[in-house]
Structures are given as structure tokens and as C-alpha cells.
PANUKE-708130 format. One record per residue: x negated, y negated, z of N, C-alpha, C, CB in turn; residue in one letter. Coordinates in steps of 0.05 Angstrom, whole numbers, plus 5000, padded with zeros to 4 digits. Glycine has a CB too. Layout:
REM residues N
XYZXYZXYZXYZA
...
REM end
This chain:
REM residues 257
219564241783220764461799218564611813222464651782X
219064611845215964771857218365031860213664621897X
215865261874216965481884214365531898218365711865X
215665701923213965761950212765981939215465821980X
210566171943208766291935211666591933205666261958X
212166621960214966881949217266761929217167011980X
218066641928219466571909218266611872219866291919X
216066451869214866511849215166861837212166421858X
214166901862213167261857215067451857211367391879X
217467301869220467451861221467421833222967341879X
221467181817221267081797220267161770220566941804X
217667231780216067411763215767661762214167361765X
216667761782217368061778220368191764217168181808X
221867981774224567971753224767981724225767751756X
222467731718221767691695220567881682220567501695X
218468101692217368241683218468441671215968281695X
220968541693223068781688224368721668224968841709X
224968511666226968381643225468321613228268071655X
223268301618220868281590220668581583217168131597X
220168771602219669121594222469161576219669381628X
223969071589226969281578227169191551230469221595X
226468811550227068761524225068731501228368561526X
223068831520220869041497222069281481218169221515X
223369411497224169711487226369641470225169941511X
227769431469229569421458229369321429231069301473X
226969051429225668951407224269151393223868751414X
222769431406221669571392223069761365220469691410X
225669831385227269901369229269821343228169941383X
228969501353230469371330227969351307231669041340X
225769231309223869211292222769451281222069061302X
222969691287222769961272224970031249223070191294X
227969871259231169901246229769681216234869701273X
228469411221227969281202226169291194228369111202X
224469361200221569411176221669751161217669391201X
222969911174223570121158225170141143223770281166X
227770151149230470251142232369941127232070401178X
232669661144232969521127232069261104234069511136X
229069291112227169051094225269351100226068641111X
224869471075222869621070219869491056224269811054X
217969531055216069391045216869411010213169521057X
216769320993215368950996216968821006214568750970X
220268881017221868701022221668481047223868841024X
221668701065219968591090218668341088217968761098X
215968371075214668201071216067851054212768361058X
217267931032217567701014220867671008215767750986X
223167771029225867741024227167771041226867861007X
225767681071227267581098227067791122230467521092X
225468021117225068161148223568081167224168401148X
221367961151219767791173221167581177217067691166X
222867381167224067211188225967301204225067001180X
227767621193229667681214226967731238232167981205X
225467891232224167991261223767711288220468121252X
223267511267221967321285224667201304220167061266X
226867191286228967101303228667241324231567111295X
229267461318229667681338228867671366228567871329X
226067681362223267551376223867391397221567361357X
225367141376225366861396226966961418226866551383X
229167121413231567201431230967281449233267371425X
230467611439229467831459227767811480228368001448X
225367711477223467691482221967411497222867791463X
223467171494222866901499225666721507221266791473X
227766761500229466691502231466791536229966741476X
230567091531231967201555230567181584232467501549X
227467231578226367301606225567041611223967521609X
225366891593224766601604228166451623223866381569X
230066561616233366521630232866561654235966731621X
231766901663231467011680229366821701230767251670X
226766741688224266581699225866401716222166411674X
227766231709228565951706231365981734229965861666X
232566181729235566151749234566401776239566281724X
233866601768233666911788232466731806231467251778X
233866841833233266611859233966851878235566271862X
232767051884233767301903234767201945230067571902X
233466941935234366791966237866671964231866451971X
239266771941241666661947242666871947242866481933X
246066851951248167001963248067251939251466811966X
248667481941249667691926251567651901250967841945X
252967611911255467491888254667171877259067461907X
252667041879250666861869248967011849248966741893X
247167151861246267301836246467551817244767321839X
249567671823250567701810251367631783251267721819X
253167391798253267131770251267091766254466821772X
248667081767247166981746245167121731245966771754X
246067291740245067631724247467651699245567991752X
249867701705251667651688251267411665253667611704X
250967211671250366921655247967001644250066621673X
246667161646243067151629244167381604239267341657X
245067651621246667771604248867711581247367881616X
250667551581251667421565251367231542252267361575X
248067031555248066911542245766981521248266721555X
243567251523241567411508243067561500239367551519X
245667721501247967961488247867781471251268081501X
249667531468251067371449248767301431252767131462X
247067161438243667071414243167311410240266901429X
242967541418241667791403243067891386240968001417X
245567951385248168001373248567871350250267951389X
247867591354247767341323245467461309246666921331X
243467491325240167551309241067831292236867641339X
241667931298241868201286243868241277241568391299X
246368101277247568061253247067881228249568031259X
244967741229243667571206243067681201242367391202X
241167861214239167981200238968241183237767991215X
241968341191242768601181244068521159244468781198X
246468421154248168271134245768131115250268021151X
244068061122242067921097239668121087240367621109X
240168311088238868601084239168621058240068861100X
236968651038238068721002238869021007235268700971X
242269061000242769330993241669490969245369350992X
241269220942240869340920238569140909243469390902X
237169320890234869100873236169120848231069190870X
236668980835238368940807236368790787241468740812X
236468990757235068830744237568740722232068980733X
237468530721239368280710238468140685239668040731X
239468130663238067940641234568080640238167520654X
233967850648230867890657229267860668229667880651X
230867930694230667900721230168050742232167820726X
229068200765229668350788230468130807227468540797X
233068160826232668050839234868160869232567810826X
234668060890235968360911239068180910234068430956X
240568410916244268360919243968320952247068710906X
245268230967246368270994249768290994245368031012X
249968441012253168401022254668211010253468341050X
253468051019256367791008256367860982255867381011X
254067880965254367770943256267960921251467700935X
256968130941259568350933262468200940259268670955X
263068000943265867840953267568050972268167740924X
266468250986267668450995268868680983268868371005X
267968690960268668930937266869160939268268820907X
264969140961262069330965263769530994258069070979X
265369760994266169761032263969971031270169871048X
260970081031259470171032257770201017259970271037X
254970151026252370181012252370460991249870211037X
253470641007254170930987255170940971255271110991X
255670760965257270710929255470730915258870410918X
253070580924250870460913248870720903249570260935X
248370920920247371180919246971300893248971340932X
249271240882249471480856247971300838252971590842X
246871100831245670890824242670940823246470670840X
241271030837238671010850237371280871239070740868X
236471360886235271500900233471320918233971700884X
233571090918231670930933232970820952230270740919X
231670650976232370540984230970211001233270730992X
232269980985235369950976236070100945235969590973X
237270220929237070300906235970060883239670410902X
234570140866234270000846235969990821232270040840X
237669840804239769890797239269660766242169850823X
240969770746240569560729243369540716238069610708X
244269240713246069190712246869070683246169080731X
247969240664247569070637250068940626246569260615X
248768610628250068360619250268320588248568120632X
253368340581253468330555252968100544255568400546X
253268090508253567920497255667770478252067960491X
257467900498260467870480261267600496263268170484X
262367420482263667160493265467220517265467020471X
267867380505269867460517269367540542270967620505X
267367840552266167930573265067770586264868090569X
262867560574261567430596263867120612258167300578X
266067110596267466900610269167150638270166700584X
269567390621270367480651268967560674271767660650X
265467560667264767600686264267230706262167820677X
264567080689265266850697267366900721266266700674X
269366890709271966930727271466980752273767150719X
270967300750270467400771268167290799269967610761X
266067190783264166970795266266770819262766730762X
266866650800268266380807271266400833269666270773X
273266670817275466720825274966860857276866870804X
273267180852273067310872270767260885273367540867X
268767120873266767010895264767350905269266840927X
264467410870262067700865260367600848263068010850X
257767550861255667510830254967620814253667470828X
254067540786253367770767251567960786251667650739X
250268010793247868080807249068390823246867790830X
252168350831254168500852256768520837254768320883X
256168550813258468630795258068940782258868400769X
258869130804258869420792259769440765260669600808X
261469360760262269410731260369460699263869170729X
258569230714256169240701253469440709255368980703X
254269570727250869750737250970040706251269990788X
248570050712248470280694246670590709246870130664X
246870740695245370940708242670900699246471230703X
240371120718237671070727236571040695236271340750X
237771240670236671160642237470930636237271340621X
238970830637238870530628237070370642241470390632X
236370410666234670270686231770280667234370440720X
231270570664228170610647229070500616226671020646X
230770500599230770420578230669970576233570610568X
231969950599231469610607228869590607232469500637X
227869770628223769650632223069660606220969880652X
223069870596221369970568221469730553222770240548X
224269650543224469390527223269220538226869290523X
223469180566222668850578219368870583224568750614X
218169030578216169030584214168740566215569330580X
214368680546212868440536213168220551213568370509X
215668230556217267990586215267980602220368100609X
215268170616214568240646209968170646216168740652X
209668240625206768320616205467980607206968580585X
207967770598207167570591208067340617208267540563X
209367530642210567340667207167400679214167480691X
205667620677204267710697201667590682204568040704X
200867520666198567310654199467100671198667230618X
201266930663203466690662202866660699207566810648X
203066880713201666860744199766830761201666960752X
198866960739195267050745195167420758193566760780X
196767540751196467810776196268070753199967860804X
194167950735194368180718191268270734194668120678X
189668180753188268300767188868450789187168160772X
191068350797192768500814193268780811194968400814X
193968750779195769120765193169270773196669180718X
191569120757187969300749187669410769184869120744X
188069210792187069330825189069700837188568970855X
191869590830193169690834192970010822194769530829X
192770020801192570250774188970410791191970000727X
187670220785185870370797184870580819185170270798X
187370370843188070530867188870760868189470450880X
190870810848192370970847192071220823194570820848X
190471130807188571350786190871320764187871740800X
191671130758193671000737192770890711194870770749X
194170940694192470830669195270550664191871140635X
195270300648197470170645199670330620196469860637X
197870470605200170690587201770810607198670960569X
201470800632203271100638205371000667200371440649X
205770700669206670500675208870300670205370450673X
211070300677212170090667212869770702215570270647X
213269580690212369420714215269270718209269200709X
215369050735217868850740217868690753219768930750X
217568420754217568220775219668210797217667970763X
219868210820221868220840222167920848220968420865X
224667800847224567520846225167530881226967350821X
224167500904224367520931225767220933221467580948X
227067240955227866980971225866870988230167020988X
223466940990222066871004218366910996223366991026X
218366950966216667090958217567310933215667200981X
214667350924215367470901213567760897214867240878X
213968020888212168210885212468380848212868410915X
210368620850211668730828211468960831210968670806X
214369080816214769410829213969540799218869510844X
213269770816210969900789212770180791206369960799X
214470340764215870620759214270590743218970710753X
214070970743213571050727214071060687213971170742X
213271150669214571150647218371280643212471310631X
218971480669221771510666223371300682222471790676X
221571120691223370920712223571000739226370910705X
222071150740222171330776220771090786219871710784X
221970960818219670770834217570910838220570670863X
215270750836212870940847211270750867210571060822X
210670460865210270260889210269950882207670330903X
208669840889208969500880206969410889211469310892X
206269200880203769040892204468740891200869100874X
204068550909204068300916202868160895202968250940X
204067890883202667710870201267540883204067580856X
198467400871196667330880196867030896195067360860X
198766970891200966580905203466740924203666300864X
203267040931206367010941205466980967208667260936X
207566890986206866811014209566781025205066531018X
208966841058212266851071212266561074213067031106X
215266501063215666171080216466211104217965941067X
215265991116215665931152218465841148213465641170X
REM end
């Protein structure tokens, strides 16, 4: 495909207008997901960096490259109209998908499970979640940190079966089971030999050292948790009442491409 030297330069100035706007627009979305819905460590190791990148492809490569390819200011009015319309339509609709993946796959909650952390999303509420604010009274954080205690009664665990199976809620997104923030600190306290023999078992007990030090921490005055990420793995460090206080990355975790 040639283009005459004005043509080009109509092309590219189109393109340019259309790359600014959907700068401002990307800036805005990627402030919505690295702050507010993949907070760090999440971001990093449980899908904000791949929502961003979708995003990316859309906004930013997907649209003004539309624009590059059809904007032809030498045709009729109602010619490029339509194809102003058609670029619009077809970056609304891919940006609209991007950011509803990427919002919907957002951990509302970090749940510690058995002996486990690991994040809830939306679905994994079968639609029994109709707001994150349920979640609130649970936590002070955000996504809240929440602990969910799985019995040991036959009977109970076939109904949390059920409900698994029937309503399509995982243990993980079964309120029934959350407990308040003292049960959260009375879980770590116990699990702590767990958690202390996962973090040898990793190698990131250089990690803590690093961590504690940073922060003028002693490991007495500490309790820790592995965060099982979808995409990576970190460890969130409360205090002795269970208060979050921060996390540090294991020494193998890495975003998958």
C-alpha cells in the first residue's frame, strides 16, 4: 500500500490525535488497576499485569493503528464519517471486553482456607456476592483479607460439597464459612509452623530477613502467609493481632507471559 506524501501526513496526524486521547484514557484505566483493583502484590502475581497489557493491546495499538490503516480525508464526508464510526465501534467493543476481564477477574477477597491464602473473584461467589460490601465487615483492607473456617464434621463438609457442585460457590466464596478479623489472627498464630516450614521449603526465608530488617521488625513480632497467586506467588506479613502490614515476593515468583 503507497500513500502520496499528503496523504501519509493526514494519516499520521489522525493517528496521533487518536493515540493522545487513547493515552488519557489508558492512563486512567491503568491507575483504576494498579491501585484500586490489583493492588500490589496483586498486580504483580494475580493478573493486573496481564489485565493492563490487554488493555494496552486495545487502546493503544489496536485503535490508532484502525485509524493508520482506513482515515483517508480525500473521501466523501459521509465516507469518513463511516469510518470514524467503524474505528469507534470496533476499539468501544475490544476495550469494553478488556475491561470487563479485567475487572470481573479482580480478587475481591484473600481468603485463608485450610492452609492456604488464596484470592476469591466474582464468579467464584455463583452470584451469591451482589456487592464487594458485604465483604467489608470482614476486613479493613483492600481486597479484604478474610479467613474462612472449614470444618471437620463429615456432615458439613458434604454440604459444603453440595453447594460447590449444586450452586457453583467455592469453598474459597462460601460466606458461611468467613470468620471475623480474630479468627483471621488466631488461624495465622496456629499456622505459623506451616507457613515457616513452606518458606525454608522455598528458599525466601532470606527474603523475611530482608524484609524485617527493612522495616525494623523482629520475626517475634510477626506473623506471615503464603499467597497462592494465579500468576505467582508472594508473602503477606500482619502483624501479631493479624493487622496487614505488607508482603514481600518469593525468590522463583515471576509474571507468566
Amino acid at each position: 500500500m503507497k500513500f502520496t506524501g499528503a496523504a501519509l501526513k493526514t494519516k499520521l496526524k489522525a493517528t496521533a490525535i487518536h493515540m493522545s486521547m487513547s493515552i488519557a484514557v489508558f492512563a486512567f484505566l491503568a491507575y483504576q488497576i494498579y491501585f484500586n483493583w490489583y493492588p500490589q502484590p496483586y498486580f504483580e502475581i494475580d493478573g493486573g499485569w496481564q489485565g493492563i497489557r490487554l488493555i494496552a493491546a486495545v487502546d493503544l495499538v489496536l485503535g490508532p493503528l484502525i485509524t493508520f490503516l482506513i482515515f483517508d480525508l480525500s473521501k466523501r464526508m459521509r465516507a469518513i464519517i463511516f469510518d470514524l464510526v467503524v474505528i469507534l465501534v470496533i476499539q468501544f467493543g475490544a476495550l469494553a471486553y478488556g475491561v470487563y476481564v479485567t475487572y470481573t477477574q479482580r480478587p475481591v477477597a484473600v481468603v485463608l482456607i485450610d492452609e492456604f491464602v488464596v484470592p476469591a473473584i466474582m464468579e467464584h461467589y455463583g452470584g451469591k456476592l451482589e456487592s464487594t460490601g458485604q465483604l467489608s465487615r470482614y476486613s479493613d483492607e483492600k481486597p479484604p483479607i478474610i479467613y474462612a473456617d472449614l470444618p471437620l464434621d463429615e456432615a458439613q463438609l458434604a454440604e459444603i460439597n453440595r453447594i460447590k457442585i449444586e450452586e457453583k460457590v467455592l469453598e474459597n466464596a462460601q460466606m458461611q464459612l468467613y470468620r471475623p478479623q480474630s479468627g483471621l489472627r488466631e488461624a495465622l498464630d496456629r499456622l505459623q509452623p506451616v507457613f515457616y516450614d513452606r518458606l525454608d521449603f522455598f528458599g525466601a526465608r532470606e527474603a523475611l530477613e530482608e524484609w524485617l530488617e527493612t522495616h525494623g521488625k523482629s520475626a517475634d513480632e510477626v506473623l506471615i502467609a503464603r499467597f497462592e497467586g494465579r500468576f505467582g506467588n508472594a508473602w503477606l506479613v500482619f502483624d501479631r493481632q493479624g493487622e496487614y502490614l505488607s508482603y514481600f515476593l518469593n525468590p522463583e515468583s515471576t509474571v507468566v507471559e
